[in-house]
N, C-alpha and C positions, 0 to 999 in steps of 0.2 A: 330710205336711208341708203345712201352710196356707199360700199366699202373698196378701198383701193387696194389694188392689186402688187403686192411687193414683189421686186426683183426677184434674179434668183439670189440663192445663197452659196458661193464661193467657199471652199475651202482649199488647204495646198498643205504638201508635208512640210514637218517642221523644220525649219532652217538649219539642222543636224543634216538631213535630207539634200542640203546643198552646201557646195562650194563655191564663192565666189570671189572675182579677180575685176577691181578695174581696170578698163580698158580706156582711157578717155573719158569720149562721150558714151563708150558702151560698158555694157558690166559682163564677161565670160561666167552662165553660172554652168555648173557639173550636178547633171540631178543625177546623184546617186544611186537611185533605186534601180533609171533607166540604163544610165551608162552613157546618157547623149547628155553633149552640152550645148549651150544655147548661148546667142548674143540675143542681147535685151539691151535696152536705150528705157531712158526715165519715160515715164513714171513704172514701168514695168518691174524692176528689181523692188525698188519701194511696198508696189501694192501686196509682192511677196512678202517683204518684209511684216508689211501690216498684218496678215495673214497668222501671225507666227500668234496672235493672241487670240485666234479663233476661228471661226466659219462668219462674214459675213458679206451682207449684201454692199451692192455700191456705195447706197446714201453712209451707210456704217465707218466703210473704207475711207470714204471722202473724211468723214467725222477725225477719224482716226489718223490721216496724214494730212491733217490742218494742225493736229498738236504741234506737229514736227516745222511742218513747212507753210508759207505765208501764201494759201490759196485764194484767188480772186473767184467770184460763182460757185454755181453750185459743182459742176466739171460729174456730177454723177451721169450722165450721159456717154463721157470719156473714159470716164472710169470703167463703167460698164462696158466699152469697147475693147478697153486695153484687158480685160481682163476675159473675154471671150478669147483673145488671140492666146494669154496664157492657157484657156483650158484645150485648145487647139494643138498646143505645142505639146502639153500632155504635163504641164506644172501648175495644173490647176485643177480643178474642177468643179460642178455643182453639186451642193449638198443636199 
């Protein structure tokens, strides 16, 4: 029996936690807690968005801004990408 191996699991503070402004194509957010603010470009601000109902992993994320927006693929690869550079920048993390 093969068992597959889940991502990680993401989490980020609640959108209380932040301030945001768009900029255009970028969204200016203010993470509160830290005092630094960040430019973010799509889907970045979103997957924070997503966040705000809980900790989850990519496939979850994906699941979750398909309600919203008309995704083609699965994009959980990307997802996961863009969501490492959040926990980089210190608005994210793994649970």
């Amino acid at each position: 029996m093969t068992t597959a191996v889940a991502g990680p699991v993401y989490a980020a503070d609640p959108p209380a936690a932040r301030l945001s402004v768009t900029l255009d194509a970028l969204v200016a957010v203010y993470h509160r807690p830290s005092g630094v603010t960040h430019l973010l470009a799509a889907p970045s601000p979103e997957l924070l968005d997503a966040l705000a109902d809980g900790p989850a992993d990519a496939a979850t994320l994906r699941d979750r801004l398909a309600v919203l927006y008309d995704l083609e693929g699965d994009g959980s690869a990307t997802i996961a990408a863009r969501m490492e550079e959040l926990v980089v920048a210190g608005l994210a993390w793994t649970a």
